[in-house]
Structures are given as C-alpha cells and as structure tokens.
ROROZA-763545 format. One line per 8 residues: number of its first residue (from 1); for each residue x, y, z negated of C-alpha. Coordinates in Angstrom, 1 decimal. Layout:
BEGIN
NUM> X,Y,Z | ...
//
This chain:
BEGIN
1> -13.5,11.7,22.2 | -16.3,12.3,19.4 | -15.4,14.1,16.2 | -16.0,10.7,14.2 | -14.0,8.8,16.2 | -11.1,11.4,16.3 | -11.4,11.9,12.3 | -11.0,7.9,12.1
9> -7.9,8.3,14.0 | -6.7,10.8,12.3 | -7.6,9.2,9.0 | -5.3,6.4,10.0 | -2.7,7.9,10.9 | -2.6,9.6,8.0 | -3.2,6.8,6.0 | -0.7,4.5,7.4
17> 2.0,7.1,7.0 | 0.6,7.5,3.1 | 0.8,3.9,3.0 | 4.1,4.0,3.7 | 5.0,6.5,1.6 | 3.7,5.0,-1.1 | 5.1,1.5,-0.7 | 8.7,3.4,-0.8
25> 7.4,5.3,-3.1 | 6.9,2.0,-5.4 | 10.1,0.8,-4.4 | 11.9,4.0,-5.4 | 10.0,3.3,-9.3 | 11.4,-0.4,-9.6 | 14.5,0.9,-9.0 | 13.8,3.9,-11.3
33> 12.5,1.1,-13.6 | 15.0,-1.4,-13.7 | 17.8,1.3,-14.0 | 16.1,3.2,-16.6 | 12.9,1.5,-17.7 | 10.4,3.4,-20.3 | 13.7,4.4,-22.5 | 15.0,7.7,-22.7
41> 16.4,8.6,-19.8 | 12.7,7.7,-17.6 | 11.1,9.5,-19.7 | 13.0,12.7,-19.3 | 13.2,12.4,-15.7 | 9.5,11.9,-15.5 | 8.8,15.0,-17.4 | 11.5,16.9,-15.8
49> 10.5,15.7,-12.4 | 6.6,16.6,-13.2 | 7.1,20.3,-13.7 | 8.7,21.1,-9.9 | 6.1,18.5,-8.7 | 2.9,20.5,-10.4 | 4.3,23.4,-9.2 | 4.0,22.5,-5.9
57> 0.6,21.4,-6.1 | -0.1,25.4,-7.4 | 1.4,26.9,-4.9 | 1.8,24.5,-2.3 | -0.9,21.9,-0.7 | -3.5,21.8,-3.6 | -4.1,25.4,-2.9 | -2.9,26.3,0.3
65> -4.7,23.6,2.1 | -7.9,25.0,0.6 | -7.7,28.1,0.7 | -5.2,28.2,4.3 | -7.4,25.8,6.3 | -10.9,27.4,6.4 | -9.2,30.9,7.2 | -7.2,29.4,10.3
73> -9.8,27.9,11.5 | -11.3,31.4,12.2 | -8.6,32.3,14.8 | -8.0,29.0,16.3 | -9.9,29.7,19.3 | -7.6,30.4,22.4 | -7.5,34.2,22.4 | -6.9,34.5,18.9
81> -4.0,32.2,18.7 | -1.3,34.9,19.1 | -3.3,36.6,16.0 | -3.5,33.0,14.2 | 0.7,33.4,14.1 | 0.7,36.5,12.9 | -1.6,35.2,10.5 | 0.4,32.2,9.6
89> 4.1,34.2,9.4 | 2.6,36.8,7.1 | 1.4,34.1,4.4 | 5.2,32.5,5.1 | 6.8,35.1,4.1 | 4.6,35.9,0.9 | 4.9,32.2,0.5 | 9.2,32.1,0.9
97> 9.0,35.1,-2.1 | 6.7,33.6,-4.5 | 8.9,30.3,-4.5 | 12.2,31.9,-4.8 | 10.7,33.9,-8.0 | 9.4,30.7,-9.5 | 12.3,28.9,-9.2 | 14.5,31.0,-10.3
105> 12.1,31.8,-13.8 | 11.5,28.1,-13.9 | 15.8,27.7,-14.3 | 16.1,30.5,-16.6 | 13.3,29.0,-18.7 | 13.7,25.6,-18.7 | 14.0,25.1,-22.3 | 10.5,27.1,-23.4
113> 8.9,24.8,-20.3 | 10.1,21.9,-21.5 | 9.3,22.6,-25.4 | 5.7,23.5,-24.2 | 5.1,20.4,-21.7 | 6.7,17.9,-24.3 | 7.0,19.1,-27.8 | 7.6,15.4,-29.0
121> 10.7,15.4,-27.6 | 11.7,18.3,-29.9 | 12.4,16.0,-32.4 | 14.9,13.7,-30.3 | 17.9,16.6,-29.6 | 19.3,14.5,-27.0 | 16.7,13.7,-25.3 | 15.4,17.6,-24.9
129> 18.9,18.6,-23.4 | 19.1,15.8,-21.0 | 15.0,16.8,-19.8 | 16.5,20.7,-19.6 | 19.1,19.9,-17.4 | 17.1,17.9,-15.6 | 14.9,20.5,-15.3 | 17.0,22.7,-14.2
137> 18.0,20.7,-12.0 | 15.2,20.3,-9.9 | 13.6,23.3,-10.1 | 14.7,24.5,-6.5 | 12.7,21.5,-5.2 | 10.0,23.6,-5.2 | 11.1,25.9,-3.0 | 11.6,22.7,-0.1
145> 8.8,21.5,-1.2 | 6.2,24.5,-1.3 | 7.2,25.3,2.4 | 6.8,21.9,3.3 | 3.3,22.0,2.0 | 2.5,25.4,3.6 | 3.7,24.1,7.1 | 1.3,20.8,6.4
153> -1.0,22.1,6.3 | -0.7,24.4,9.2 | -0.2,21.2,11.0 | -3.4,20.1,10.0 | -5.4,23.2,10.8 | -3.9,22.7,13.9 | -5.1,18.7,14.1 | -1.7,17.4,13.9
161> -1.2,14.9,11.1 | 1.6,12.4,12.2 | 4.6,15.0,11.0 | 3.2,16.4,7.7 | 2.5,12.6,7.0 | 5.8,11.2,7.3 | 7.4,14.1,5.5 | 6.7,12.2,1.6
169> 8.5,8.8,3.6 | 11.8,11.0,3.8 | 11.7,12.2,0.6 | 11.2,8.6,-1.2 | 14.1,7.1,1.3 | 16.2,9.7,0.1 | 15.3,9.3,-3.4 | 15.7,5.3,-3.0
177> 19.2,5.5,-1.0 | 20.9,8.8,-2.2 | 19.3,8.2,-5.9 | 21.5,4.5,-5.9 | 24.6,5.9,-4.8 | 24.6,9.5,-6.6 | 23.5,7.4,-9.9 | 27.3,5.9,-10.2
185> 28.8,9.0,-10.0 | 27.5,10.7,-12.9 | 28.3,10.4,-16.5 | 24.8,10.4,-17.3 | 23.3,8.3,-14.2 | 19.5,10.1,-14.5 | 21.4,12.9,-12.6 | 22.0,11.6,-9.6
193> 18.1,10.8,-9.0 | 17.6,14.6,-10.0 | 20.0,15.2,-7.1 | 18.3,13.4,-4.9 | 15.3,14.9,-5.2 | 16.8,17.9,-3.9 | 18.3,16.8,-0.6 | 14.6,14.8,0.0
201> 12.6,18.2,-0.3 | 14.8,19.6,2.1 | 14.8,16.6,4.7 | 10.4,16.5,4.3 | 10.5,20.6,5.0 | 13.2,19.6,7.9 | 11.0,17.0,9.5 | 8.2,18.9,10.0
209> 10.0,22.1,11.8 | 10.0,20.5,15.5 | 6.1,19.5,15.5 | 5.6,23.4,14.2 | 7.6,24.9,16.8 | 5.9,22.7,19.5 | 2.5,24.2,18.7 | 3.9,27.9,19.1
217> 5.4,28.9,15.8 | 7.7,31.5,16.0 | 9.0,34.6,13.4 | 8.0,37.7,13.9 | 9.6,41.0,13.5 | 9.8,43.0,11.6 | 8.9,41.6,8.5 | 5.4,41.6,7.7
225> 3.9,40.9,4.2 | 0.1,41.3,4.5 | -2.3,40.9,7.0 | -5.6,41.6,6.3 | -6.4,37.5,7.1 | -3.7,37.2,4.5 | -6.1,39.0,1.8 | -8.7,36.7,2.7
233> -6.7,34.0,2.2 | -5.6,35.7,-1.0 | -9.2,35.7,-2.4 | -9.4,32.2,-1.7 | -5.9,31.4,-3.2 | -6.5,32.8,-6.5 | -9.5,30.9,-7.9 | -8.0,28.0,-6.3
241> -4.3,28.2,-7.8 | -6.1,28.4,-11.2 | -8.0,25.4,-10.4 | -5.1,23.7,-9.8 | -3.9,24.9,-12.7 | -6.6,23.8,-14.9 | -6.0,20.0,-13.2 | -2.2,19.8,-13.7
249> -2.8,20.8,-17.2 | -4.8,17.9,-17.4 | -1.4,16.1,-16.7 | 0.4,18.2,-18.8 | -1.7,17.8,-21.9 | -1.6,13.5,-21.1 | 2.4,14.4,-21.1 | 2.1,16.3,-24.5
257> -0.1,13.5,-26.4 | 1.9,10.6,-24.7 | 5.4,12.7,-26.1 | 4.2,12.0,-29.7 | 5.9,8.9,-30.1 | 5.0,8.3,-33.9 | 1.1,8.4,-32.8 | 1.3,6.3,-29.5
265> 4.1,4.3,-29.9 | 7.6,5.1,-27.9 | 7.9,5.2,-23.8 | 4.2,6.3,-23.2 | 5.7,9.3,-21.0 | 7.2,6.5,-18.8 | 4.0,4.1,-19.3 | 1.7,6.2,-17.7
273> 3.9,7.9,-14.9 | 4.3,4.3,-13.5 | 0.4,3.1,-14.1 | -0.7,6.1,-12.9 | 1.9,5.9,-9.3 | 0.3,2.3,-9.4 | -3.4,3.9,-9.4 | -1.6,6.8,-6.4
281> -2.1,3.6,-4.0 | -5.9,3.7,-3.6 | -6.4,7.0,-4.1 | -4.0,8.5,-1.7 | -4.2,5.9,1.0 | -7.8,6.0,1.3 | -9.0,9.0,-0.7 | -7.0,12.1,-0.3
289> -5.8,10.7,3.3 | -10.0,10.9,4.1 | -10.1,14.2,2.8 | -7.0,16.3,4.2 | -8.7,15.1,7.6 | -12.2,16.0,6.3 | -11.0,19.7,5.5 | -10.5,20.7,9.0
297> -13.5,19.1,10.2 | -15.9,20.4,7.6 | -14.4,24.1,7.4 | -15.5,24.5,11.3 | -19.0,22.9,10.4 | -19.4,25.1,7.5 | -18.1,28.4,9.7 | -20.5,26.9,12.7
305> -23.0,26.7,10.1 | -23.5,23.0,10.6 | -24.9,22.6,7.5 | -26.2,18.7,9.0 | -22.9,17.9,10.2 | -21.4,18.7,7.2 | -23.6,16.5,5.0 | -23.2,13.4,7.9
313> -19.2,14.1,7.1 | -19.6,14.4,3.3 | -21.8,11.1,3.1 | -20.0,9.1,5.7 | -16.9,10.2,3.7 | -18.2,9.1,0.1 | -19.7,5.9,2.0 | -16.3,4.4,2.9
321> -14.6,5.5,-0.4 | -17.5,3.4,-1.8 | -16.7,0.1,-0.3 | -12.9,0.5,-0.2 | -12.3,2.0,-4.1 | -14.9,0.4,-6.3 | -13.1,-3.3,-5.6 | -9.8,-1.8,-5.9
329> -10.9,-0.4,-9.2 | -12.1,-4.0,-10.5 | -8.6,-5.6,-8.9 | -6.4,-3.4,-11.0 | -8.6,-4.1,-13.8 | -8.4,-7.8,-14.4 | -5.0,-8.0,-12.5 | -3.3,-5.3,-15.1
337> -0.9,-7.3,-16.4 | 0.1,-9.4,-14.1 | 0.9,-6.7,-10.8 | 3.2,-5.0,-13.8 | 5.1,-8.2,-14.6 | 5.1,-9.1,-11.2 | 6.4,-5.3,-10.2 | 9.3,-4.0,-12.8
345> 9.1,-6.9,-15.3 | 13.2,-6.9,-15.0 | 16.2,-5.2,-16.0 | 15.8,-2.5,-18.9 | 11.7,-3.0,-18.0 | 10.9,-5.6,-20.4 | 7.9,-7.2,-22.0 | 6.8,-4.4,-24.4
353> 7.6,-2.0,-21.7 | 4.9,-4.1,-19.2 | 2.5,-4.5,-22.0 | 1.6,-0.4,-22.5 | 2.0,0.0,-18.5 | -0.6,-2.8,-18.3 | -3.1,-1.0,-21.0 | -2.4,2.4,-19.6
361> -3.1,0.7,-15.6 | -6.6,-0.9,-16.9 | -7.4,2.5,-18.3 | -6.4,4.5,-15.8 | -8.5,2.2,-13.2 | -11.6,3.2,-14.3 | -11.2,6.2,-12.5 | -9.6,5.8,-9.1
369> -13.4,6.6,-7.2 | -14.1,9.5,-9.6 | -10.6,10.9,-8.3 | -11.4,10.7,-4.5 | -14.7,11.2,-5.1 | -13.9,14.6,-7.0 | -11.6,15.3,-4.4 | -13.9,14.6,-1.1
377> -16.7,16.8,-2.9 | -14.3,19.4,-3.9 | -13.2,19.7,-0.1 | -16.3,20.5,0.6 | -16.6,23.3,-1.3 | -13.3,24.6,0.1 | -15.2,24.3,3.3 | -17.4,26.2,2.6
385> -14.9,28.7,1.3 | -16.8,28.2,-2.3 | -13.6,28.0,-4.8 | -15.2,29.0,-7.9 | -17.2,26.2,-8.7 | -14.9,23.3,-8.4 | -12.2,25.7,-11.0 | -15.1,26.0,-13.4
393> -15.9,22.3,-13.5 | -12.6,21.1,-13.9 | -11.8,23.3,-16.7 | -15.0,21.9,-18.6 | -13.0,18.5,-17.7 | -10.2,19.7,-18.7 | -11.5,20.7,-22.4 | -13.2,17.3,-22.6
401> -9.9,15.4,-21.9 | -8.0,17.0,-24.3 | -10.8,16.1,-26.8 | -11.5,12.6,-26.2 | -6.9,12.2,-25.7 | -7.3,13.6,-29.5 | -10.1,11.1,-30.4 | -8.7,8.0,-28.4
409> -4.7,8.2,-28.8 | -5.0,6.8,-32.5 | -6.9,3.5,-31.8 | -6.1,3.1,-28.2 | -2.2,4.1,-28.2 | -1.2,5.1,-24.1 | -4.3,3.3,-23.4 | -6.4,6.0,-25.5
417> -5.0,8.8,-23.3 | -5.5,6.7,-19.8 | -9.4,6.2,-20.9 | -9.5,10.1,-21.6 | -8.0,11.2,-18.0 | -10.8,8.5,-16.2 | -13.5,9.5,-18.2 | -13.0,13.4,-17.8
425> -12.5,12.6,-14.3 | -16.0,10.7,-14.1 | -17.6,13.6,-15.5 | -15.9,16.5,-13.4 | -17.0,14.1,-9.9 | -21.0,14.0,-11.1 | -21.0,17.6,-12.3 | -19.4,18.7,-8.9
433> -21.8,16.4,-6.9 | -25.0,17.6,-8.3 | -23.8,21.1,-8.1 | -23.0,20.6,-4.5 | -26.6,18.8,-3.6 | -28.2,21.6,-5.1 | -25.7,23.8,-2.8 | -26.4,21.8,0.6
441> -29.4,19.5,-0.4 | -29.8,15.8,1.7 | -27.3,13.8,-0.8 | -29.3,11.3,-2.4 | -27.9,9.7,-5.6 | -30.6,6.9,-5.7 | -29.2,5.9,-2.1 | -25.9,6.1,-2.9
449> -26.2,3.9,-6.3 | -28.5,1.4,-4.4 | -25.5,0.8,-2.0 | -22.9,1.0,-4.8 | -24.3,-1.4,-7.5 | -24.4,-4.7,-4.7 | -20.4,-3.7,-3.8 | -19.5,-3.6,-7.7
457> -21.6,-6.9,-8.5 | -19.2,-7.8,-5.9 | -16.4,-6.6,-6.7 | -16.5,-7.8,-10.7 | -17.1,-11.5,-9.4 | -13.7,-10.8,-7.1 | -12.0,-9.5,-10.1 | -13.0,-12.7,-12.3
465> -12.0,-14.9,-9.7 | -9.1,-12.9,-8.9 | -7.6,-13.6,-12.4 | -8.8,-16.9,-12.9 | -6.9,-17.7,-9.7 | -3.6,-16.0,-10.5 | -3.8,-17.9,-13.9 | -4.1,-21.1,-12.0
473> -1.6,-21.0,-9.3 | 1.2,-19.2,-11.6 | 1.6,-22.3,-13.8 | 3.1,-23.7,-10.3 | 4.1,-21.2,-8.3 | 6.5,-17.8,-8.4 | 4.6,-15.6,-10.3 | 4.9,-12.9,-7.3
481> 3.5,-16.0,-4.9 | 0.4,-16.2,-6.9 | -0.1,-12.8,-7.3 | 0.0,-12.3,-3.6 | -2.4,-15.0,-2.7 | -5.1,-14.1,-5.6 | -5.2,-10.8,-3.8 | -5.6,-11.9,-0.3
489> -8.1,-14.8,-1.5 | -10.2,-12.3,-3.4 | -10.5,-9.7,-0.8 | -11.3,-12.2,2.1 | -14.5,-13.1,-0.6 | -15.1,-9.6,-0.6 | -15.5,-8.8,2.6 | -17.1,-12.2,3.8
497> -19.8,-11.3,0.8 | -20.7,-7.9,1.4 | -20.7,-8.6,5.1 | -23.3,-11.5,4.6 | -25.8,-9.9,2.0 | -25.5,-7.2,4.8 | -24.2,-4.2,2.5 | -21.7,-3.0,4.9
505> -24.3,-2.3,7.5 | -26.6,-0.6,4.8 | -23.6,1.4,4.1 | -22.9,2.1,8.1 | -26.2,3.2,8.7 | -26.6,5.7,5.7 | -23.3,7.3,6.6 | -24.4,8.0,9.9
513> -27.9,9.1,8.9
//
C-alpha cells in the first residue's frame, strides 16, 4: 500500500474515532448545560477543568508528539527496536516524575492558580472556593492524562492510531454516565463531574496499555532516567513545552478578560468554553486528526531528506483542509444562533445564555482554517525537528491577542474576545507559512488563494441559503428538523457546485503536484 493511501486510512480512522469523541463529547456539554448552564457553577468547572487540561497539553501530546515522534522515528528500523524501548522507558519514567510533581504543586497551589487564571472571580467569594476545590480536585487528572498522551503518541510513531483514538471516547462516556450519577450525590452537584473526570483519565490511560504491550513495550530494570536519545528529545521538548505554553496562555488570557463580568457581561467563561467545543468539531475531526497522522509521515521525509515528499504531504494536507474547513467556517457563521438553540437552549441554558454562545460561535468561526492551518504548518516544522520558530510566532500572536481582547471586549462583549483569538490565530498561520516557504520553498500562495477564493464564493452562497432555509422550514417544522435538513441541503449544493465548476479536481491535482 502507498504512503498516501495508508495516511488516508489512517486519517480516517483517526478521524472517525475523533468524531466520535466529539459527538459524546457534545453530549457530555448539554448535559453539563442543562444542569448547570453559563451560571456559577459552569463557569467554575470550566475554569477548574481548563488548568489540568492545559497542563496536559504542556507536558503531554502538544509537546511530546513533537518533540517524541521525530526522535523515534530514528530507531524504528528493525535492529534498533530493542534500543527504541529503552528509548521510550527512559522518557516514561522522566515523564511518571514530572506529573507526580505538578500535580501535587498544582493541589497545594490551587488558590494562587486560580486567582491568576480568573482574577474576576475574586470578587464573587463563593464562586473562588467552589473553582479551588474543583481545582483541587482535578489536578491528579493530569497525571492519567499526561501518560495517556505519552503512550499516544508512542502508538503513533509506531503507525498505530485506532487505540490512542478511542481513548478521548472513554473519557467523555465516563464523564456523561459517572458525571449523571456522582452529580446526585453531592451537596454541591459540580463535584461529581470533577469526579468523573478522574476515573475517565484513568480508563483513556487503561485503554491504551494492551495495543502498547502488543508492539513490544516492556519496563526495564533497573530504573533508568536518561538516555542520551532522551537529551535529544529534551532539546526538542523544551522550546516546544514553552510554545505550548505561550498558546495555552492564549486561553488563559481569553479566561482572564471573559472573568471580568462588569466589562463583558456575566457567564462569558461558560459562553466561550461551549462556542469554542462547538468550533473543536471541524478542527479536530479534520484538522488535528490530518496532522497527528502527517507527523509520522513527514518526520521520516524530513530525516530521509525528502524535502519533495514533504512539500507533496504539506500541500496535499493544506489542500483538503481547504475544501473541508472554509464551508464549515461560513456554516457556523450564518447558522450561529440557531445550532445553539437547537443544542442547549433548555434547562438552566436559556435565551440570554444562547444569545452570547451564539456571538462568541460567529466569532470564534472565523478562525477554524487558521487553527488547522497553523497546526498542519507547525507539524511541519516539528518534522523537521525545527521547534523554535513555531514558539516565536505564537508568542507574537499571543501579544497581539491580548491587545486586540483589550481593544474589542468593550464594544464587542464575549464576542470581542472570540474575534481577538481568530484574528491572532489568522496572523500566527500566515506568519508560520511564509516562514516555512522560505524554509522549504515550492508552496505557492497565488495557487493556493486561486483554489481557495472559488470554495469560499461557494461556501458564502451555502451559508446564505443555509439560513434562509432554516428560517423557512422552522416556522413549520421542529426547530432541530430544520436545522438538520438546511445542513444536509446546503452541503449537497456544495459539493454538487464545486464538483461541476471543476474546483475539486483543480484542488486534487495541485495536492499531488
């Protein structure tokens, strides 16, 4: 089987199992939703639940993927794979101490973390307690959840994507059944969700331990801390954790501005975690799915120096996030409103509650292909074991963020700070792109805007019609019912469209040029 094809199967899987992660993933937020809504209780969870999460992005697959992947791929030829375990137990065990020390400081220092992530709540007493303890709560999650991330992407060095793909579908099942039940049994309901995320980070670390032992892991002993594939990995870990850094951050600040309630209004916190899960669809079903498979794929180019093969991956990649993200960008756009009321429009979610999520969605749309596209270009540099550049760029969008949150929050409200995140992140993907044609030359923007201004002409007629549709058919049928078939109408005229004026085989043939 070719590479191509093999990366499209992988892709799949991948993406089918992100799919449906995400669906329960949505299913666990309308029950978060209509339990909680954007009231007090959400918005501590949310914030509470953010720090673990972030955390695991530093030291788990945001960084280890990048900086893991290209270094196994060195010793994943048959007679180094005894060496690539060595390898692979002495980052495990650097890994297993670095998470018990951060969760421990994180529970000792709950209430500076939380002060620091969301002074607003400062001024609401009960509020701050119930996000410490929540906090506090949750902070082990890391430690299930790190490993879990280490182990993916093991797997994936390795090829193997079904188990580390799955892992996120026990974690929300968990979350959805365990989350319902433990909720009765507490005084303060919001801590039985907290519990629940524990018991899912341990069953998405659990699930992946039988495909891991299949392909030869074992432990070693004694005990051994570094390797000198370990320092390596090390050198590549550092600028990469602080790049992750400098992009959670990004959250953090959106957290900090959306916690001042008497500038953005009340329940922004909650506002933009849901809008921005709804916004997760797109971009991890398509967009970070294409590029954990990518990774693998472009770090043996790079180490092969297959500089072509690289840029065939790279443009073939940023093709299909063209035609797939740019109409899902204009459908969240003009159907806003609507997918909100239609979604968690019930229980403690009510109508002011769907009118910020809304504004915060339509924001927040803007950027869905500047995130993947960021992402895809940024693998590439990981690929090519290059983790300085993408850390620099993203603290410049990082700076600009936090301006234009300070400029926008006061006419825009929750909206203001969704505009800031997607126009930062527009920024960030151009400045990484040019830097990387410069790097590997034969990525031609002219090209790629020739095919991408046809698909958004497109897409913005879908969008119009989309709406116009929905605001037809809901006058006589279940809102949900017209929702459902404006979507399906509108993509059919999607696809039929581009696949007449012949744009999908202008975009086939300049991904495989």
């Amino acid at each position: 089987m070719s590479e191509s094809k093999r990366m499209i199967r992988s892709a799949t899987v991948v993406s089918f199992f992100t799919l449906l992660s995400r669906i329960l993933g949505f299913v666990r937020d309308v029950i978060i939703a209509h339990l909680f809504g954007t009231q007090m209780a959400a918005e501590a969870f949310v914030v509470a639940f953010r720090i673990p999460n972030t955390l695991r992005h530093l030291v788990g697959e945001g960084a280890v993927n990048a900086a893991v992947i290209p270094v196994l791929s060195e010793y994943l030829p048959e007679k180094e794979r005894e060496e690539f375990w060595r390898v692979v137990n002495s980052v495990f065990n650097l890994l297993v101490l670095i998470l018990i020390t951060v969760a421990i400081a994180g529970i000792i220092f709950a209430p500076a973390i939380v002060r620091l992530i969301a002074f607003g709540f400062t001024e609401d007493i009960q509020k701050f307690e119930l996000t410490v303890k929540l906090t506090r709560i949750m902070f082990s999650f890391i430690i299930f959840i790190g490993l879990a991330a280490y182990f993916m992407g093991i797997l994936n060095a390795l090829k193997h994507f079904a188990a580390p793909s799955v892992g996120p579908c026990f974690l929300n099942i968990t979350m959805i059944v365990f989350g319902i039940s433990l909720c009765a049994k507490f005084k303060e309901p919001i801590l039985g969700m907290a519990v629940a995320v524990l018991i899912g980070g341990f069953l998405q670390l659990l699930v992946q331990i039988p495909a891991l032992v299949g392909k030869g892991f074992k432990l070693y002993w004694p005990v051994q801390l570094f390797h000198p594939a370990a320092r390596k990995i090390g050198k590549l870990l550092a600028p990469r954790i602080l790049g992750s850094s400098i992009y959670q951050l990004n959250i953090f600040a959106d957290t900090l501005f959306a916690s001042l309630g008497k500038i953005v209004g009340g329940g922004a916190v909650a506002a933009l975690y849901y809008a921005n899960r709804l916004i997760q669809f797109p971009t991890a079903i398509f967009g970070i799915a294409l590029a954990t498979v990518c990774l693998p794929l472009m770090s043996q180019q790079a180490h092969g120096d297959n500089i072509t093969g690289l840029r065939k991956t790279l443009r073939g990649s940023l093709t299909l996030l063209f035609v797939v993200l740019i109409p899902s960008t204009v459908g969240l756009f003009f159907l806003a409103k609507p997918i909100i009321e239609v979604l968690f429009q019930r229980g403690e979610f009510n109508a002011a509650s769907t009118q910020i999520t809304a504004l915060a969605l339509m924001y927040y749309s803007l950027g869905i292909f500047a995130y993947s596209g960021s992402k895809m270009i940024s693998t590439c540099f990981y690929a090519l074991k290059d983790t300085i550049t993408p850390v620099k760029v993203t603290f410049f969008s990082l700076l600009l963020n936090i301006i234009l949150n300070f400029i926008l929050m006061y006419p825009l409200k929750t909206g203001g700070i969704a505009l800031a995140t997607s126009i930062s992140a527009t920024c960030n993907f151009f400045i990484l792109f040019f830097l990387l044609k410069n790097k590997i030359g034969g990525i031609d923007l002219r090209n790629l805007s020739a095919l991408s201004l046809p698909v958004l002409a497109c897409s913005v007629f879908m969008g119009l019609g989309c709406r116009w549709e929905y605001d037809f058919l809901s006058h006589t049928l279940p809102a949900w019912l017209a929702l459902v078939l404006s979507v399906i109408s509108g993509m059919i005229f999607f696809f039929f469209v581009v696949w007449r004026l012949g744009i999908l085989k202008r975009i086939k043939d300049y991904g495989r040029a």
